[in-house]
PDB file of N, CA, C and O in Angstrom:
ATOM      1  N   UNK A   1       0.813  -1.192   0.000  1.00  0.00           N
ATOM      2  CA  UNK A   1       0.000   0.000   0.000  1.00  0.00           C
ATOM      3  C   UNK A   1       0.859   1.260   0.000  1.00  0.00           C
ATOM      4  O   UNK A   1       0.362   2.238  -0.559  1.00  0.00           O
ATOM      5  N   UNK A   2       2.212   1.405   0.603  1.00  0.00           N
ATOM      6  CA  UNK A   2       3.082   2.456   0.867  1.00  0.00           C
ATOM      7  C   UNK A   2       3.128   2.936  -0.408  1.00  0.00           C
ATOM      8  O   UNK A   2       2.773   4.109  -0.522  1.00  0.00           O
ATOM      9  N   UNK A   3       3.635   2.079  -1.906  1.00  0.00           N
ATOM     10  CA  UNK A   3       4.455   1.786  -2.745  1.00  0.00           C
ATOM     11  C   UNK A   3       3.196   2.437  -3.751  1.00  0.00           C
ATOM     12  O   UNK A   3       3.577   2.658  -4.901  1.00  0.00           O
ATOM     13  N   UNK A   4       1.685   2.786  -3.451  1.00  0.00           N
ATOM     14  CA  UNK A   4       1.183   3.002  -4.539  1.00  0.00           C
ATOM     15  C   UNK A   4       0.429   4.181  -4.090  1.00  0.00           C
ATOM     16  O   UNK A   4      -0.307   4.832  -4.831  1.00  0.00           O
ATOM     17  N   UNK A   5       0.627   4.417  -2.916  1.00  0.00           N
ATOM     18  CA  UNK A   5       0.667   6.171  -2.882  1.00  0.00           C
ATOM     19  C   UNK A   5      -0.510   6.460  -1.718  1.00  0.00           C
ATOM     20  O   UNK A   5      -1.064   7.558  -1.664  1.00  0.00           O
ATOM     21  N   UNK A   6      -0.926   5.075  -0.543  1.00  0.00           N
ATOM     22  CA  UNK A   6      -0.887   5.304   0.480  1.00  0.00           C
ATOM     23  C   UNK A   6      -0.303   5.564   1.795  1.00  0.00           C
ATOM     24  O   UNK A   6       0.429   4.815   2.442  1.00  0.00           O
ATOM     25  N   UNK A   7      -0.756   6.811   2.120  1.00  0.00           N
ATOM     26  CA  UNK A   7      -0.251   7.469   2.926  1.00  0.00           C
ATOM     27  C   UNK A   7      -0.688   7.836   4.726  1.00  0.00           C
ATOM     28  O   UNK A   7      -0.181   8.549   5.592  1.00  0.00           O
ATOM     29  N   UNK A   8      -1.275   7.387   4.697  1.00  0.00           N
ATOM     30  CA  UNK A   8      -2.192   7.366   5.884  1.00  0.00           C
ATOM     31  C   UNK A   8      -2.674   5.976   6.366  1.00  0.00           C
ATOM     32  O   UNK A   8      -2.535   5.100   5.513  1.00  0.00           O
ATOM     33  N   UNK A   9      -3.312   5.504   7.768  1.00  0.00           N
ATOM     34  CA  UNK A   9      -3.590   4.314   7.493  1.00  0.00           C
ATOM     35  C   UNK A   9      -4.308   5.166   9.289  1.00  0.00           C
ATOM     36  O   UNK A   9      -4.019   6.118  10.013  1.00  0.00           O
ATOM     37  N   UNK A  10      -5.310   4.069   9.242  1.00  0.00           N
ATOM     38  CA  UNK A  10      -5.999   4.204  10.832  1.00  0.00           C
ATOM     39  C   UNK A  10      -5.923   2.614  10.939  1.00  0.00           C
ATOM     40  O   UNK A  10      -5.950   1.726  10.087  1.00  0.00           O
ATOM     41  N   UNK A  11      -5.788   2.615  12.681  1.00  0.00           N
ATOM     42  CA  UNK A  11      -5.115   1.172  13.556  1.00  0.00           C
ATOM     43  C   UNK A  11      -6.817   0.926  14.717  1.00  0.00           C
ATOM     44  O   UNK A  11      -7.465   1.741  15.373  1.00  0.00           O
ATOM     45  N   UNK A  12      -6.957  -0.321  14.523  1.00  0.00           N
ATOM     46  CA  UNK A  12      -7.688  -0.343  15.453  1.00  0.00           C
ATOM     47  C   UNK A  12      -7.208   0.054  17.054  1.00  0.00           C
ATOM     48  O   UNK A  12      -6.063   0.363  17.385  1.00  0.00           O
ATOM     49  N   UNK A  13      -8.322  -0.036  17.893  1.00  0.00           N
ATOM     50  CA  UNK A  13      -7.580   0.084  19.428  1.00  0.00           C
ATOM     51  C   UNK A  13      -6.577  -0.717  19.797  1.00  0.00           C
ATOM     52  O   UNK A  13      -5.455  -0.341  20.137  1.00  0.00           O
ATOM     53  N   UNK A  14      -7.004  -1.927  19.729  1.00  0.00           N
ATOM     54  CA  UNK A  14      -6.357  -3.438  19.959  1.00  0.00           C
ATOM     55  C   UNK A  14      -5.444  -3.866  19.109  1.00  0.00           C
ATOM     56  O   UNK A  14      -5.328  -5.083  18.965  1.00  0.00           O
ATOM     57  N   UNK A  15      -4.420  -2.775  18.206  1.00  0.00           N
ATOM     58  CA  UNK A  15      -3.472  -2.716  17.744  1.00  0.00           C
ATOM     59  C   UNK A  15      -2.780  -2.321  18.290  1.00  0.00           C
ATOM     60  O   UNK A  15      -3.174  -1.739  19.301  1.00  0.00           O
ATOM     61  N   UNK A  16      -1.161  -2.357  17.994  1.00  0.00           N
ATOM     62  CA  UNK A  16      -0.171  -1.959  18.429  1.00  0.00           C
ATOM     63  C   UNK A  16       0.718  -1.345  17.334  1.00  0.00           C
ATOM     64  O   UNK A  16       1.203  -2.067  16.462  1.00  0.00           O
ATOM     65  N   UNK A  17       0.943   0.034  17.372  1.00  0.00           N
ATOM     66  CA  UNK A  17       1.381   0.904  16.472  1.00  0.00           C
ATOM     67  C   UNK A  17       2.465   0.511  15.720  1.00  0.00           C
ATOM     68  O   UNK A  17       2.656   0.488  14.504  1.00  0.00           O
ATOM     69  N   UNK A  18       3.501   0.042  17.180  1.00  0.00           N
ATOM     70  CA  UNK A  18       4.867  -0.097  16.472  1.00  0.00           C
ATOM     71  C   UNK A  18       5.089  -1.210  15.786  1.00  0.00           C
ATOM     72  O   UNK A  18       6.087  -1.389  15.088  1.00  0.00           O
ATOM     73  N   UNK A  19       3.752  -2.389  16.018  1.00  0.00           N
ATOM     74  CA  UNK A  19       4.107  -3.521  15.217  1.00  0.00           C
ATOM     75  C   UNK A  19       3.691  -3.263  14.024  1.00  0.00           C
ATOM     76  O   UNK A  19       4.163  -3.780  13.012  1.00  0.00           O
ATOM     77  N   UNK A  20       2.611  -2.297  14.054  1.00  0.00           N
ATOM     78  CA  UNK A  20       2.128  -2.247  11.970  1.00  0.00           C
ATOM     79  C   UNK A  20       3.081  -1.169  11.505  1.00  0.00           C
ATOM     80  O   UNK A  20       3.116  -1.013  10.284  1.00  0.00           O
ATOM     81  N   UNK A  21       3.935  -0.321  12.307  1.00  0.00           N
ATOM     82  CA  UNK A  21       5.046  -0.073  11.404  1.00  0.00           C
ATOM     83  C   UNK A  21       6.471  -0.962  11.162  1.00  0.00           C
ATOM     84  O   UNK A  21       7.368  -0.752  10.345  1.00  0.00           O
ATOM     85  N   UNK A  22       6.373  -1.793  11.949  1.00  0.00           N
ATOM     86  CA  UNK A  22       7.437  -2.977  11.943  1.00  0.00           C
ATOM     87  C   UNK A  22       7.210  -3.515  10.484  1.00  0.00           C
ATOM     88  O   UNK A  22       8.102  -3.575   9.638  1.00  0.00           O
ATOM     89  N   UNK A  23       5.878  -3.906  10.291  1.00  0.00           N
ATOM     90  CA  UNK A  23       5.318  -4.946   9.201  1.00  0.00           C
ATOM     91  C   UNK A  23       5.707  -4.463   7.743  1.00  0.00           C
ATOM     92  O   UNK A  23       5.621  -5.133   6.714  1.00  0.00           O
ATOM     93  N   UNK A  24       6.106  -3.297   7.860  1.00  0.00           N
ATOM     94  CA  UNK A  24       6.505  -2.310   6.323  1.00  0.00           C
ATOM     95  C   UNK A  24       7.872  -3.342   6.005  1.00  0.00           C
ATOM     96  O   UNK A  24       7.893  -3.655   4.814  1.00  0.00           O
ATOM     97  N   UNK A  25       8.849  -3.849   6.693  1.00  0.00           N
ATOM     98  CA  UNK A  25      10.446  -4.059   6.708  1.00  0.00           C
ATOM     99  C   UNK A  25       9.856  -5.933   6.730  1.00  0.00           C
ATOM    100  O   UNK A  25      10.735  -6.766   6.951  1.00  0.00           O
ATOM    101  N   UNK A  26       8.661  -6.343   6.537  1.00  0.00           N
ATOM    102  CA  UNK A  26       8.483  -8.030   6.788  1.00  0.00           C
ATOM    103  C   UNK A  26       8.864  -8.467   5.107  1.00  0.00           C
ATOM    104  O   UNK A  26       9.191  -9.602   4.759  1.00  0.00           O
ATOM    105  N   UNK A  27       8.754  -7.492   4.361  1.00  0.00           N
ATOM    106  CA  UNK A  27       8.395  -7.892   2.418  1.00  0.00           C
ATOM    107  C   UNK A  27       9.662  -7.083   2.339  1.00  0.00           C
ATOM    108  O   UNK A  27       9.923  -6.017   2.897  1.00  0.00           O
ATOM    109  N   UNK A  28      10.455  -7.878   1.458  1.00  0.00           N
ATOM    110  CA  UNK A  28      11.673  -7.038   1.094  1.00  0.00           C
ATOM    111  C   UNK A  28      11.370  -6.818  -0.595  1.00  0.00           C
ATOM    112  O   UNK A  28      11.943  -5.961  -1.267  1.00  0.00           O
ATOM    113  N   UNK A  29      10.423  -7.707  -1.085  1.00  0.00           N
ATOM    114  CA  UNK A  29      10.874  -7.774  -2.426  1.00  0.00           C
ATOM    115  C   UNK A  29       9.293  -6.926  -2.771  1.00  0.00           C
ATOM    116  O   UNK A  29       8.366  -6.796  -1.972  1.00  0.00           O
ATOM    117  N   UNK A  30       9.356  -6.380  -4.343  1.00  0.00           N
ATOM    118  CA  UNK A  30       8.688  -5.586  -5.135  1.00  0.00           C
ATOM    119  C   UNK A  30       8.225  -7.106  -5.991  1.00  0.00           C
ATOM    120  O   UNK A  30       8.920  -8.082  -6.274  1.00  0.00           O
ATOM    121  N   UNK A  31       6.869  -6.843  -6.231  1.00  0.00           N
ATOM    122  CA  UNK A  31       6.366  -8.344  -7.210  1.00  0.00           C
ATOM    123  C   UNK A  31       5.849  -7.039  -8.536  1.00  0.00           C
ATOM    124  O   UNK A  31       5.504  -7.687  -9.524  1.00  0.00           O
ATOM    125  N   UNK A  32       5.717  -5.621  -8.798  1.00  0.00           N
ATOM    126  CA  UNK A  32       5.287  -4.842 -10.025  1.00  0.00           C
ATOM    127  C   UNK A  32       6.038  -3.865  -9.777  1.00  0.00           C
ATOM    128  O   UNK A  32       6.249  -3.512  -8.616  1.00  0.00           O
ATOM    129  N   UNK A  33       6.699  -3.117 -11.070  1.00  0.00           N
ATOM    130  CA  UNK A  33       7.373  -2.345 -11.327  1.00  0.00           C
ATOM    131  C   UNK A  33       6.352  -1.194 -10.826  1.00  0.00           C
ATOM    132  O   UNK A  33       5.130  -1.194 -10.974  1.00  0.00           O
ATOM    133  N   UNK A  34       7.302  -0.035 -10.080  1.00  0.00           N
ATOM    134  CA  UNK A  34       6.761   1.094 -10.184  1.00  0.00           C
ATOM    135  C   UNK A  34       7.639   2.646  -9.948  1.00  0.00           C
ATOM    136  O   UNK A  34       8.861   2.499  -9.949  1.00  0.00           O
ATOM    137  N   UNK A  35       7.092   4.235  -9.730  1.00  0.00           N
ATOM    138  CA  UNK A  35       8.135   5.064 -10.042  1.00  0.00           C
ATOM    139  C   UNK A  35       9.010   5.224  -8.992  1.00  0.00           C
ATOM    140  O   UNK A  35       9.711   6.235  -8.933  1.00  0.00           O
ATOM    141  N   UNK A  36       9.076   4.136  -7.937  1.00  0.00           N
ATOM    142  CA  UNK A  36      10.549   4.181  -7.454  1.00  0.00           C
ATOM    143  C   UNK A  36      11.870   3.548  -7.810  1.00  0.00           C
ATOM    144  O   UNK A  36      12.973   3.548  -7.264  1.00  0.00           O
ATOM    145  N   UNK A  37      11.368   2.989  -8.953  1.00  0.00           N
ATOM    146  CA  UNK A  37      12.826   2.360  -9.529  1.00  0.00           C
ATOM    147  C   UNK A  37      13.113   1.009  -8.871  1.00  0.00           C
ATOM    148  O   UNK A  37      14.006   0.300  -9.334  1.00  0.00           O
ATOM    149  N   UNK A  38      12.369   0.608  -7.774  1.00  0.00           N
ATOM    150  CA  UNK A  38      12.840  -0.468  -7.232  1.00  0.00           C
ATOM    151  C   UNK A  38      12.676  -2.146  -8.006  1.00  0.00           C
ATOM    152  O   UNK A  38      11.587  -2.711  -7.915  1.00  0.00           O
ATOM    153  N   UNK A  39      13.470  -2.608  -8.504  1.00  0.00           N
ATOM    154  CA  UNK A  39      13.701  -3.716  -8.841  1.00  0.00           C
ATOM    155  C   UNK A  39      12.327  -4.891  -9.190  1.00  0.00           C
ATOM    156  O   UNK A  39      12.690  -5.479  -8.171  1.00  0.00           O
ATOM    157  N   UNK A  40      11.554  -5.435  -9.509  1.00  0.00           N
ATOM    158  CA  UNK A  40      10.389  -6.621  -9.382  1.00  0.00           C
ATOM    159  C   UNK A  40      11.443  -7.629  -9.776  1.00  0.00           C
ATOM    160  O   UNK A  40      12.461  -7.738 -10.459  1.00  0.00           O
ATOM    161  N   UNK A  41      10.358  -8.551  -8.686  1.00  0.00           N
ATOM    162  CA  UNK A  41      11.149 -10.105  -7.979  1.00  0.00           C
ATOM    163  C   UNK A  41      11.422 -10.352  -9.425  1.00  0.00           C
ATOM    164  O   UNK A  41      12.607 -10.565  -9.684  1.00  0.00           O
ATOM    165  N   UNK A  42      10.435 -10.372 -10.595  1.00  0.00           N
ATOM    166  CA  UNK A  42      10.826 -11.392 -11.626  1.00  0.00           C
ATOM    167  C   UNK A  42      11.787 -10.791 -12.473  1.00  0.00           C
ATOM    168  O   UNK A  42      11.408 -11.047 -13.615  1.00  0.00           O
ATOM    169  N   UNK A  43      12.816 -10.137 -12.520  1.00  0.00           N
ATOM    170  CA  UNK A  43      13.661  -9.416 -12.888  1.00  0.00           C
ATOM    171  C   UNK A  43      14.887 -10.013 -12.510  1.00  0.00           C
ATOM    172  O   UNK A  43      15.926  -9.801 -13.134  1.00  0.00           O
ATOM    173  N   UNK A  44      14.770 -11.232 -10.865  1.00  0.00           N
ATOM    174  CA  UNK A  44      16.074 -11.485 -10.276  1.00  0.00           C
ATOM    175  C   UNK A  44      16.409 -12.922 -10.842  1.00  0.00           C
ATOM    176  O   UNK A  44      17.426 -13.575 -10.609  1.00  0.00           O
ATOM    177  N   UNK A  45      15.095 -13.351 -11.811  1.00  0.00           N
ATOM    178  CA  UNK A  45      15.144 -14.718 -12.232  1.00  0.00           C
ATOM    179  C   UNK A  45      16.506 -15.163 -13.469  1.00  0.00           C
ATOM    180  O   UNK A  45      16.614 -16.318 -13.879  1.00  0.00           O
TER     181      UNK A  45
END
């Protein structure tokens, strides 16, 4: 969601903040090209 130009996000109560910003760093890889230049997985094949 970061990657396509969301910017905002609301957390339930019974969330914990720092873990849904943890969760950004869980996906390292890009699966569609887009305007950050960053690499898609099928590119590393």
């Amino acid at each position: 969601m970061q990657r396509c130009g969301i910017n905002s996000f609301q957390l339930r109560e019974d969330k914990d903040m720092q873990d849904a910003l943890n969760a950004f760093t869980e996906l390292s890889v890009k699966y569609q090209t887009a305007a950050d230049g960053a690499e898609p997985v099928y590119k590393y094949r």
